[in-house]
C-alpha positions as CSV (number, residue, x, y, z in Angstrom):
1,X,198.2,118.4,-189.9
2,X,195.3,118.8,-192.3
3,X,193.1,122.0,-192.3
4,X,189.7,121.1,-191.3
5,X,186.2,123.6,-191.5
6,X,185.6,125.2,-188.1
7,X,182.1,124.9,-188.5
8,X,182.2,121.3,-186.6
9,X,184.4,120.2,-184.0
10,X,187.1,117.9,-185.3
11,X,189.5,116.0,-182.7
12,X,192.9,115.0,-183.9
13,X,195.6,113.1,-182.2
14,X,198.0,115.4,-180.4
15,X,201.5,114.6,-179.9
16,X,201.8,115.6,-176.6
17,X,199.0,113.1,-176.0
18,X,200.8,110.2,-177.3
19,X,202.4,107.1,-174.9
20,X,205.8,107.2,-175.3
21,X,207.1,110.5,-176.0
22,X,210.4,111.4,-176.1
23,X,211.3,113.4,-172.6
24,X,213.5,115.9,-174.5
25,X,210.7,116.6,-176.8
26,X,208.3,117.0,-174.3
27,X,210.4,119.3,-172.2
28,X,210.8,121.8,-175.1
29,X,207.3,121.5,-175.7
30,X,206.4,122.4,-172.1
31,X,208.7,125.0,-172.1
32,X,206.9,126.8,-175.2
33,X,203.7,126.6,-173.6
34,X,205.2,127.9,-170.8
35,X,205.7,131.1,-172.8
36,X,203.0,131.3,-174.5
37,X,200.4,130.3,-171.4
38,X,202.6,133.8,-169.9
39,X,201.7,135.9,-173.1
40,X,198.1,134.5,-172.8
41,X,197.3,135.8,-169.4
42,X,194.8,133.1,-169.0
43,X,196.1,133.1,-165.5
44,X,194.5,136.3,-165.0
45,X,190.6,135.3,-165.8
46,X,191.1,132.3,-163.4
47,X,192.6,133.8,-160.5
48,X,190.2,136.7,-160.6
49,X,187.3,134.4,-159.2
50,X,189.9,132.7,-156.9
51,X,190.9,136.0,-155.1
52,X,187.1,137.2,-154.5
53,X,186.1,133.7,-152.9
54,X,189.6,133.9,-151.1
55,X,188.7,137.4,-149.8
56,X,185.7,136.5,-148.6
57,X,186.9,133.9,-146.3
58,X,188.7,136.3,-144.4
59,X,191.7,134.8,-144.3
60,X,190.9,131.0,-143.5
61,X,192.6,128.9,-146.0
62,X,191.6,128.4,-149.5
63,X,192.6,125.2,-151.4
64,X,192.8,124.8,-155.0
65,X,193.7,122.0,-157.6
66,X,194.6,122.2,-160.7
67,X,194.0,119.0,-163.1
68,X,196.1,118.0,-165.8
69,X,198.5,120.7,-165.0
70,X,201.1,119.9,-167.3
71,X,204.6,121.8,-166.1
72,X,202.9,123.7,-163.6
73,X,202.4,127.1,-165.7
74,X,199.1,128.1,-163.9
75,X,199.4,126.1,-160.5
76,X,202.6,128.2,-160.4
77,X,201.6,131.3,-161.1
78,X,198.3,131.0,-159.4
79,X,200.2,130.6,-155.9
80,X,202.9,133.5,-157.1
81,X,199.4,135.8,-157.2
82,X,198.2,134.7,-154.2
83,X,201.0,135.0,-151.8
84,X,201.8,138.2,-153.7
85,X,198.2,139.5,-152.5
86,X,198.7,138.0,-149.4
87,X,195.9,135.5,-149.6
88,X,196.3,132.4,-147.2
89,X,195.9,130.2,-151.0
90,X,197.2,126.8,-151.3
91,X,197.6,125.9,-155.2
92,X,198.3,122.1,-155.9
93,X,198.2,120.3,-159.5
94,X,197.9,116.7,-160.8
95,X,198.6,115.1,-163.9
96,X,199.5,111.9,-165.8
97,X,202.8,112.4,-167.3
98,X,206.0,112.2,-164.2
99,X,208.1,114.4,-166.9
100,X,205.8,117.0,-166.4
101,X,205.2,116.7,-162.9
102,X,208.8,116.6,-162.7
103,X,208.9,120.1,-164.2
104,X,206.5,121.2,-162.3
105,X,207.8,120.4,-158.9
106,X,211.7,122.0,-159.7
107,X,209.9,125.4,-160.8
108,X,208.1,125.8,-158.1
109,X,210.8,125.1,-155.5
110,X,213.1,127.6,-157.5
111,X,210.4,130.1,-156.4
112,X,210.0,128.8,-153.1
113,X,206.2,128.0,-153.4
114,X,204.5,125.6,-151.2
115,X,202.9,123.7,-154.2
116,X,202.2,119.8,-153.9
117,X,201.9,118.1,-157.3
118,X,201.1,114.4,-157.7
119,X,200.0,111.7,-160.1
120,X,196.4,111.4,-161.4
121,X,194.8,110.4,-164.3
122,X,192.2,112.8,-164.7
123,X,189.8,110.7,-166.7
124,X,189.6,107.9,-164.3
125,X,190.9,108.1,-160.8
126,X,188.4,109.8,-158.0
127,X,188.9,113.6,-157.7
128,X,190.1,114.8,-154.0
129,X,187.7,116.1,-152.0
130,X,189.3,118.1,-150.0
131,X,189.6,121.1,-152.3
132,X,187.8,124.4,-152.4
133,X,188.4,125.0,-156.3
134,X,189.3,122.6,-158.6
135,X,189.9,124.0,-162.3
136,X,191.7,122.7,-165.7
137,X,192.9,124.8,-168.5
138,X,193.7,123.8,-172.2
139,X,192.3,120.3,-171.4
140,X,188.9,119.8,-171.9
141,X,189.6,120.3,-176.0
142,X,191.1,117.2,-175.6
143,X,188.2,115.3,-174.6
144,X,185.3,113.8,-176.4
145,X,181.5,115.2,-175.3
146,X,180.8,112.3,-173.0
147,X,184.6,112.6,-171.1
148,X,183.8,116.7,-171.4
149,X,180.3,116.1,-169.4
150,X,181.9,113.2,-167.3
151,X,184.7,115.1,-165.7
152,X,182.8,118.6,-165.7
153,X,180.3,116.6,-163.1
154,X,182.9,114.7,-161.3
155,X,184.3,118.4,-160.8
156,X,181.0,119.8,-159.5
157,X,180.8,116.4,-157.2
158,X,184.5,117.3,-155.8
159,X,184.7,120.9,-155.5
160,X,183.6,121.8,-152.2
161,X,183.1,126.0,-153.3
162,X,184.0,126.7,-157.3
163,X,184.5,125.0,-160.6
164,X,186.7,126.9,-163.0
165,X,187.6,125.6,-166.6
166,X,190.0,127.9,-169.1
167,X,189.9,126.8,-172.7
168,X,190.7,127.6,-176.2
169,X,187.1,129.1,-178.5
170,X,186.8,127.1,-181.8
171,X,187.2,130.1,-184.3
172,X,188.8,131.2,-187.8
173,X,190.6,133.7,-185.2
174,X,191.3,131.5,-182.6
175,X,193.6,129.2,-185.3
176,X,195.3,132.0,-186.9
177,X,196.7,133.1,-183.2
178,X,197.3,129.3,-182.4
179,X,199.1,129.3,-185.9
180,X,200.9,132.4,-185.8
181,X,201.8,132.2,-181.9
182,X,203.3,128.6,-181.8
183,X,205.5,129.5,-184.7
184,X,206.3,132.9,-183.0
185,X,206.5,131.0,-179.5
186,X,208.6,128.1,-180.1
187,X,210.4,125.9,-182.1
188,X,208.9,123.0,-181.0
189,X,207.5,120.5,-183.5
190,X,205.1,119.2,-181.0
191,X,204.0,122.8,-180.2
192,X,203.7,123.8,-183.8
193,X,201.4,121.2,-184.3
194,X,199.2,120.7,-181.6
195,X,198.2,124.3,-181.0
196,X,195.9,125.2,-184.3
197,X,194.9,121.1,-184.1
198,X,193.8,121.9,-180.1
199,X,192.0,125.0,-182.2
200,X,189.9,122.8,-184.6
201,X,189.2,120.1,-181.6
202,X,188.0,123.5,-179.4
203,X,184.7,124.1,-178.4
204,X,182.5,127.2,-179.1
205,X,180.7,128.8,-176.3
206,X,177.2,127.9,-177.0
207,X,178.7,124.3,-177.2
208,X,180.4,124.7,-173.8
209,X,177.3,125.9,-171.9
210,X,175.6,123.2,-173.8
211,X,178.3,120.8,-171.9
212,X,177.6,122.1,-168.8
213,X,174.0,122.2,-168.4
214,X,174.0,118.1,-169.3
215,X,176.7,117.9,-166.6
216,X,174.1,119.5,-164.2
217,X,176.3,122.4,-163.4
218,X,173.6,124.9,-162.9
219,X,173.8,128.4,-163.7
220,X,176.7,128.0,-164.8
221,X,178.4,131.4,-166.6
222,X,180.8,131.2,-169.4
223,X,182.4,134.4,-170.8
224,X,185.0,135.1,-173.7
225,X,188.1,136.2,-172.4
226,X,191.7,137.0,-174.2
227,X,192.7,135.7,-176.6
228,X,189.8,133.7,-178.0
229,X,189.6,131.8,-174.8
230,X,186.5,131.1,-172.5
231,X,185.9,130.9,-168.9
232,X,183.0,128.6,-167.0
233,X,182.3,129.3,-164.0
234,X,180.1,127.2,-161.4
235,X,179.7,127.9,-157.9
236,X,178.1,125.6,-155.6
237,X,174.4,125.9,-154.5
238,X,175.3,127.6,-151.1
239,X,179.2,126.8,-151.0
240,X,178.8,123.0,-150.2
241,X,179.5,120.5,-152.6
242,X,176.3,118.3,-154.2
243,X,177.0,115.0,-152.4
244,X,177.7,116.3,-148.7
Protein backbone atom coordinates (compact mmCIF):
# COMPACT_ATOMS: atom_id res chain seq x y z
CA UNK A 1 0.00 0.00 0.00
CA UNK A 2 1.31 3.31 -1.33
CA UNK A 3 0.14 6.73 0.26
CA UNK A 4 -1.69 8.63 -2.33
CA UNK A 5 -2.94 12.76 -2.05
CA UNK A 6 -6.48 12.88 -0.89
CA UNK A 7 -7.17 15.57 -3.07
CA UNK A 8 -8.32 13.05 -6.00
CA UNK A 9 -9.99 9.89 -5.77
CA UNK A 10 -7.51 7.04 -6.21
CA UNK A 11 -8.96 3.32 -6.57
CA UNK A 12 -6.70 0.52 -5.59
CA UNK A 13 -7.22 -3.17 -5.73
CA UNK A 14 -8.56 -4.49 -2.45
CA UNK A 15 -7.86 -7.85 -1.22
CA UNK A 16 -11.09 -8.69 -0.13
CA UNK A 17 -12.05 -7.98 -3.78
CA UNK A 18 -9.78 -10.43 -5.24
CA UNK A 19 -11.07 -14.06 -7.04
CA UNK A 20 -9.73 -16.65 -5.12
CA UNK A 21 -9.24 -15.71 -1.65
CA UNK A 22 -8.25 -17.78 0.85
CA UNK A 23 -11.66 -18.66 3.14
CA UNK A 24 -9.62 -18.56 6.33
CA UNK A 25 -8.39 -15.17 5.39
CA UNK A 26 -11.48 -13.95 4.52
CA UNK A 27 -13.25 -15.10 7.68
CA UNK A 28 -10.80 -13.19 9.87
CA UNK A 29 -11.19 -10.38 7.75
CA UNK A 30 -14.95 -10.41 8.14
CA UNK A 31 -14.68 -10.93 11.55
CA UNK A 32 -12.64 -7.54 12.12
CA UNK A 33 -15.05 -5.65 10.21
CA UNK A 34 -17.41 -7.09 12.18
CA UNK A 35 -15.97 -5.20 15.15
CA UNK A 36 -15.12 -2.39 13.77
CA UNK A 37 -18.72 -1.91 11.66
CA UNK A 38 -20.01 -2.38 15.82
CA UNK A 39 -17.55 0.50 17.07
CA UNK A 40 -18.74 2.50 13.94
CA UNK A 41 -22.39 2.72 14.72
CA UNK A 42 -23.09 3.17 11.14
CA UNK A 43 -26.00 0.96 11.86
CA UNK A 44 -27.38 3.69 13.74
CA UNK A 45 -27.61 6.52 10.77
CA UNK A 46 -29.33 3.86 8.62
CA UNK A 47 -31.86 2.39 10.68
CA UNK A 48 -32.93 5.87 11.86
CA UNK A 49 -34.72 6.49 8.47
CA UNK A 50 -35.88 2.77 8.47
CA UNK A 51 -37.75 3.11 11.85
CA UNK A 52 -39.65 6.47 10.82
CA UNK A 53 -40.85 5.00 7.37
CA UNK A 54 -41.53 1.69 9.39
CA UNK A 55 -43.63 3.81 11.96
CA UNK A 56 -45.54 5.30 9.61
CA UNK A 57 -46.88 2.20 8.07
CA UNK A 58 -48.59 1.40 11.09
CA UNK A 59 -47.50 -1.82 11.48
CA UNK A 60 -47.86 -3.30 7.82
CA UNK A 61 -44.66 -4.90 6.89
CA UNK A 62 -41.63 -3.19 5.90
CA UNK A 63 -39.07 -4.97 3.64
CA UNK A 64 -35.51 -4.19 3.35
CA UNK A 65 -32.34 -5.38 1.38
CA UNK A 66 -29.17 -4.99 2.00
CA UNK A 67 -26.56 -5.32 -1.14
CA UNK A 68 -23.25 -6.64 -0.94
CA UNK A 69 -23.75 -7.42 2.68
CA UNK A 70 -20.72 -9.07 3.29
CA UNK A 71 -21.07 -11.27 6.77
CA UNK A 72 -24.27 -9.83 7.60
CA UNK A 73 -22.93 -6.98 10.13
CA UNK A 74 -25.74 -4.49 9.25
CA UNK A 75 -28.61 -6.84 7.85
CA UNK A 76 -28.11 -8.39 11.32
CA UNK A 77 -28.23 -5.75 13.40
CA UNK A 78 -30.78 -3.87 11.37
CA UNK A 79 -33.39 -6.79 12.18
CA UNK A 80 -31.95 -7.04 16.08
CA UNK A 81 -33.25 -3.09 16.12
CA UNK A 82 -36.27 -3.61 14.63
CA UNK A 83 -37.70 -6.53 16.42
CA UNK A 84 -36.20 -4.88 19.46
CA UNK A 85 -38.64 -1.78 18.67
CA UNK A 86 -41.12 -3.99 17.79
CA UNK A 87 -41.41 -2.96 14.14
CA UNK A 88 -43.03 -5.71 11.81
CA UNK A 89 -39.23 -5.16 9.63
CA UNK A 90 -37.98 -7.84 7.42
CA UNK A 91 -34.03 -7.36 6.79
CA UNK A 92 -32.57 -9.58 4.01
CA UNK A 93 -28.98 -9.21 2.30
CA UNK A 94 -27.21 -10.37 -0.98
CA UNK A 95 -23.89 -10.68 -1.99
CA UNK A 96 -21.29 -12.37 -4.25
CA UNK A 97 -18.94 -14.25 -2.16
CA UNK A 98 -20.87 -17.95 -0.53
CA UNK A 99 -18.12 -17.56 2.39
CA UNK A 100 -19.72 -14.58 3.41
CA UNK A 101 -23.09 -15.47 2.90
CA UNK A 102 -22.18 -18.38 4.78
CA UNK A 103 -21.36 -16.21 7.75
CA UNK A 104 -23.98 -14.37 7.40
CA UNK A 105 -26.71 -17.02 7.50
CA UNK A 106 -25.01 -18.93 10.95
CA UNK A 107 -25.05 -15.42 12.78
CA UNK A 108 -28.26 -14.74 12.28
CA UNK A 109 -29.76 -18.04 13.18
CA UNK A 110 -27.63 -17.96 16.49
CA UNK A 111 -29.78 -14.97 17.16
CA UNK A 112 -32.80 -16.38 15.91
CA UNK A 113 -33.51 -13.68 13.27
CA UNK A 114 -35.78 -14.30 10.31
CA UNK A 115 -33.05 -13.01 7.80
CA UNK A 116 -32.97 -14.50 4.09
CA UNK A 117 -29.58 -14.00 2.46
CA UNK A 118 -28.81 -15.10 -1.16
CA UNK A 119 -26.44 -14.76 -4.04
CA UNK A 120 -26.23 -11.68 -6.25
CA UNK A 121 -23.86 -9.96 -7.96
CA UNK A 122 -24.67 -6.51 -7.40
CA UNK A 123 -23.09 -4.99 -10.51
CA UNK A 124 -24.99 -7.04 -12.87
CA UNK A 125 -27.93 -9.15 -11.95
CA UNK A 126 -31.61 -7.31 -11.81
CA UNK A 127 -32.29 -5.85 -8.30
CA UNK A 128 -35.60 -7.45 -6.51
CA UNK A 129 -38.41 -5.55 -6.67
CA UNK A 130 -40.19 -6.47 -4.11
CA UNK A 131 -38.39 -4.38 -1.50
CA UNK A 132 -39.36 -1.25 0.36
CA UNK A 133 -35.60 -0.14 1.14
CA UNK A 134 -32.84 -1.30 -0.46
CA UNK A 135 -29.37 0.13 0.92
CA UNK A 136 -25.45 -0.77 0.67
CA UNK A 137 -22.77 0.25 3.08
CA UNK A 138 -18.91 0.40 2.60
CA UNK A 139 -19.46 -0.51 -1.09
CA UNK A 140 -19.93 2.06 -3.41
CA UNK A 141 -15.98 3.16 -2.71
CA UNK A 142 -15.44 0.24 -4.52
CA UNK A 143 -16.91 1.27 -7.62
CA UNK A 144 -15.76 3.34 -10.48
CA UNK A 145 -18.23 6.77 -11.26
CA UNK A 146 -20.09 5.08 -14.07
CA UNK A 147 -20.78 1.58 -11.78
CA UNK A 148 -21.39 4.37 -8.75
CA UNK A 149 -24.21 6.16 -10.98
CA UNK A 150 -25.32 2.73 -12.54
CA UNK A 151 -26.28 0.97 -9.41
CA UNK A 152 -27.39 4.22 -7.52
CA UNK A 153 -30.29 4.31 -10.43
CA UNK A 154 -30.94 0.66 -10.58
CA UNK A 155 -31.52 1.24 -6.74
CA UNK A 156 -33.96 4.12 -7.31
CA UNK A 157 -35.68 1.83 -10.26
CA UNK A 158 -35.99 -1.08 -7.42
CA UNK A 159 -36.83 0.43 -4.25
CA UNK A 160 -40.41 0.69 -4.04
CA UNK A 161 -40.15 3.57 -0.82
CA UNK A 162 -36.22 4.55 0.21
CA UNK A 163 -32.70 4.44 -1.11
CA UNK A 164 -30.12 4.40 1.66
CA UNK A 165 -26.24 4.24 0.94
CA UNK A 166 -23.55 4.43 4.13
CA UNK A 167 -20.00 5.09 3.09
CA UNK A 168 -16.56 6.02 4.07
CA UNK A 169 -15.69 10.42 3.35
CA UNK A 170 -12.38 10.77 1.42
CA UNK A 171 -10.39 12.78 4.14
CA UNK A 172 -6.82 13.35 5.86
CA UNK A 173 -9.15 12.27 8.92
CA UNK A 174 -11.01 9.70 7.57
CA UNK A 175 -7.43 7.58 6.77
CA UNK A 176 -5.94 8.26 9.97
CA UNK A 177 -9.08 6.46 11.81
CA UNK A 178 -9.10 3.78 8.84
CA UNK A 179 -5.23 3.51 9.82
CA UNK A 180 -5.35 3.67 13.32
CA UNK A 181 -8.73 1.49 13.70
CA UNK A 182 -7.79 -1.61 11.50
CA UNK A 183 -4.56 -1.85 13.38
CA UNK A 184 -6.45 -1.32 16.76
CA UNK A 185 -9.35 -3.62 15.29
CA UNK A 186 -7.76 -6.60 13.92
CA UNK A 187 -4.90 -8.46 13.00
CA UNK A 188 -5.96 -9.08 9.73
CA UNK A 189 -3.65 -8.41 6.84
CA UNK A 190 -6.47 -8.03 4.60
CA UNK A 191 -8.13 -5.52 7.02
CA UNK A 192 -5.01 -3.63 7.55
CA UNK A 193 -4.78 -2.92 4.16
CA UNK A 194 -7.89 -2.33 2.64
CA UNK A 195 -9.37 0.07 5.13
CA UNK A 196 -7.02 3.39 4.63
CA UNK A 197 -6.90 2.03 0.63
CA UNK A 198 -11.10 2.04 0.77
CA UNK A 199 -10.17 5.71 2.44
CA UNK A 200 -8.18 7.04 -0.61
CA UNK A 201 -10.74 5.21 -3.19
CA UNK A 202 -13.80 7.21 -0.87
CA UNK A 203 -15.80 9.76 -2.07
CA UNK A 204 -16.21 13.33 -0.63
CA UNK A 205 -19.67 14.68 -0.21
CA UNK A 206 -19.93 17.12 -2.89
CA UNK A 207 -18.70 14.27 -5.15
CA UNK A 208 -21.44 11.99 -3.82
CA UNK A 209 -24.38 14.38 -4.39
CA UNK A 210 -22.63 15.00 -7.60
CA UNK A 211 -23.24 11.01 -8.16
CA UNK A 212 -26.59 11.13 -7.34
CA UNK A 213 -28.07 13.89 -9.20
CA UNK A 214 -26.54 12.14 -12.64
CA UNK A 215 -28.28 8.97 -11.33
CA UNK A 216 -31.57 11.08 -11.32
CA UNK A 217 -32.08 10.58 -7.66
CA UNK A 218 -33.74 13.82 -6.99
CA UNK A 219 -33.48 15.68 -3.99
CA UNK A 220 -31.56 13.47 -2.78
CA UNK A 221 -29.89 14.51 1.01
CA UNK A 222 -26.49 13.47 1.99
CA UNK A 223 -25.21 14.30 5.55
CA UNK A 224 -21.82 13.58 7.42
CA UNK A 225 -22.30 11.25 10.00
CA UNK A 226 -19.67 9.39 12.63
CA UNK A 227 -16.92 8.74 11.96
CA UNK A 228 -16.14 10.46 8.72
CA UNK A 229 -18.89 8.60 7.10
CA UNK A 230 -21.95 9.91 4.85
CA UNK A 231 -25.40 9.11 4.47
CA UNK A 232 -27.68 9.60 1.00
CA UNK A 233 -30.89 9.45 1.35
CA UNK A 234 -33.64 9.33 -1.53
CA UNK A 235 -37.15 8.82 -1.05
CA UNK A 236 -39.42 8.06 -3.84
CA UNK A 237 -41.60 10.77 -5.53
CA UNK A 238 -44.83 9.83 -3.50
CA UNK A 239 -43.59 6.31 -2.14
CA UNK A 240 -43.94 4.44 -5.54
CA UNK A 241 -41.05 3.40 -7.29
CA UNK A 242 -40.13 5.35 -10.95
CA UNK A 243 -41.03 2.52 -13.33
CA UNK A 244 -44.56 1.40 -11.73
Amino acid sequence: MRFQPLAQRHRQAEMMDQPGIDPVAHAEALAGLRRINAISGAVGSLFGPIDVLARERHGRPLRVLDLACGGGDNTIALAGKARSAGLAVQVDGCDLSPTALSIACRRAAERDLNATFFQADVLKDRLPESYDVILCSLFLHHLDEGAAIDLLGRMAQASRSLVLVNDLIRSPLGYGLAWVGCRLLSRSAIVRFDGPVSVQGAFRLNEVRDLAARAGLEGARVRRSWPERYLLSWHQPNGTSAHR
